[in-house]
N, C-alpha and C positions, 0 to 999 in steps of 0.2 A: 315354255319356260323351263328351265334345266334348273336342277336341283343344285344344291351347293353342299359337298359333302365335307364335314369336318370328319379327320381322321386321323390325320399326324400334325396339323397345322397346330394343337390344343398346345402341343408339347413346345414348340416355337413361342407361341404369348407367352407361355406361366414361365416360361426361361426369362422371357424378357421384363416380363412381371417383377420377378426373384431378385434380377439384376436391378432394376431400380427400385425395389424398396431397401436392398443392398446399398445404393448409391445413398438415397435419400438418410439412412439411419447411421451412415456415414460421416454426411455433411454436418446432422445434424449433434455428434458426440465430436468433433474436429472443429467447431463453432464455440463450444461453450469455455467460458474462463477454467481456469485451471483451479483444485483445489488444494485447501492444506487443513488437515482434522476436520474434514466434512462442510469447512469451510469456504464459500467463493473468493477466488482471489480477485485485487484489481488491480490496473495497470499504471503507473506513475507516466501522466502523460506530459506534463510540465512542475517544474520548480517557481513556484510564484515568487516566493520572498524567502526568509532564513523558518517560518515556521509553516507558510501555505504549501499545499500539493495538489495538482490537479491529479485527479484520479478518473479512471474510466473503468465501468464493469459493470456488467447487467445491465445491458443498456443504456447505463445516466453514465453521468458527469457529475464528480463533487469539486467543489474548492474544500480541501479538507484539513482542520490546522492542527499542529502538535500542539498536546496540553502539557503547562504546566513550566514552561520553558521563558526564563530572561535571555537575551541574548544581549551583551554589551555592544556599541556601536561601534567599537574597533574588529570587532567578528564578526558582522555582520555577513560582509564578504565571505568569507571564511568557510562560514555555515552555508550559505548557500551553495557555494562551490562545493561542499561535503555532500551535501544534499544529493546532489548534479550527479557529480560523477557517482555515487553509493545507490542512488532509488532510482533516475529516472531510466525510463525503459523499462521498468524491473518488475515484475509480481510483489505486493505486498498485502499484506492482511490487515484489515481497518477494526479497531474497536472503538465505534463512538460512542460519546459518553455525553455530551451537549449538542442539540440541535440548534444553531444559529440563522436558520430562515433556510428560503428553498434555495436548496443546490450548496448549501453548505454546510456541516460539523466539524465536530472539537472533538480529539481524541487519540487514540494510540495510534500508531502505524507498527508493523511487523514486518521484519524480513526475514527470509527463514528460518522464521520462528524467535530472532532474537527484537525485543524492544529498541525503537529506535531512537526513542527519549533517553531510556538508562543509555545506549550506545554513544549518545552526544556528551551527556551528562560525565558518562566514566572518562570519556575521552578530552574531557576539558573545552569544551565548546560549546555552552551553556552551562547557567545557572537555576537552578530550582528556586521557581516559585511557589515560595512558602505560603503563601496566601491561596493559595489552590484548594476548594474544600470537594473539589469531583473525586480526588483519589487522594490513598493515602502517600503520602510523599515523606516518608523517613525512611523510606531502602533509597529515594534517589538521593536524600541528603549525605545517605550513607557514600554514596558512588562519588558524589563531588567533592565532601570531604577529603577519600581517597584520591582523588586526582588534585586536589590542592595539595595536598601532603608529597606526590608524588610529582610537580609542580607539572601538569601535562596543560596544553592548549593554552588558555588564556590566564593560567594560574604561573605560569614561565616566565611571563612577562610583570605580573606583578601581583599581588595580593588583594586589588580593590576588588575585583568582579563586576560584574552589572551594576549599569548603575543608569 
């Protein structure tokens, strides 16, 4: 029986070695969500309605809803279509604030770094619910004021608001 002599072959594995734990710690930082302030992002995977998001990251799936927000029935459309074409596809940052059963919360959504609530709000395409006790809501009354004043979105058309 003949011997089996390692000699150079060592330097051929630990190459090959090298290379796939290269490959492997690769795959595995090229997989994970992207972040923003140490934060995981998630992915706007669908537009439910003018205030649901489907979201994905980390693994799940949330139905995830904006707080805080009246939406009149003549904007409904409106908003969703804002929604659409502004979040979906898009990285955003979720701050929940109510948990409503499994695979769903209540709370902020973020996109690079700006609020998407004050964002609808300044822009006249919702109204602030004032009956809201999760967060404080006098910077948003501040925002819709100002957009009533400056008659933007649904304040152009007329003075009632949500109703």
């Amino acid at each position: 029986m003949a011997k089996l002599k390692l000699q150079q072959e060592w330097k051929l594995w630990a190459g090959l070695g090298v290379v796939l734990l290269l490959i492997i710690a690769w795959l595995y930082f090229a997989s994970r969500p992207p972040t923003e302030g140490g934060e995981a992002l998630w992915k706007v995977t669908q537009v439910v309605d003018e205030k649901t998001l489907t979201i994905k990251g980390s693994g799940k799936t949330l139905n995830f809803q904006l707080i805080g927000l009246n939406n009149p029935s003549s904007q409904v459309s409106a908003v969703k279509d804002y929604l659409s074409k502004s979040l979906e596809n898009k990285w955003v940052r979720i701050k929940p604030l109510k948990d409503l059963g499994p695979g769903q919360k209540l709370g902020f959504v973020y996109h690079d770094g700006e609020d998407i609530v004050a964002r609808m709000v300044r822009q006249g395409l919702a109204e602030v619910d004032r009956t809201e006790s999760a967060f404080d809501v006098r910077p948003y009354i501040e925002l819709e004021q100002e957009a009533r004043r400056e008659k933007r979105g649904m304040w152009r058309q007329s003075d009632s608001g949500a109703k």
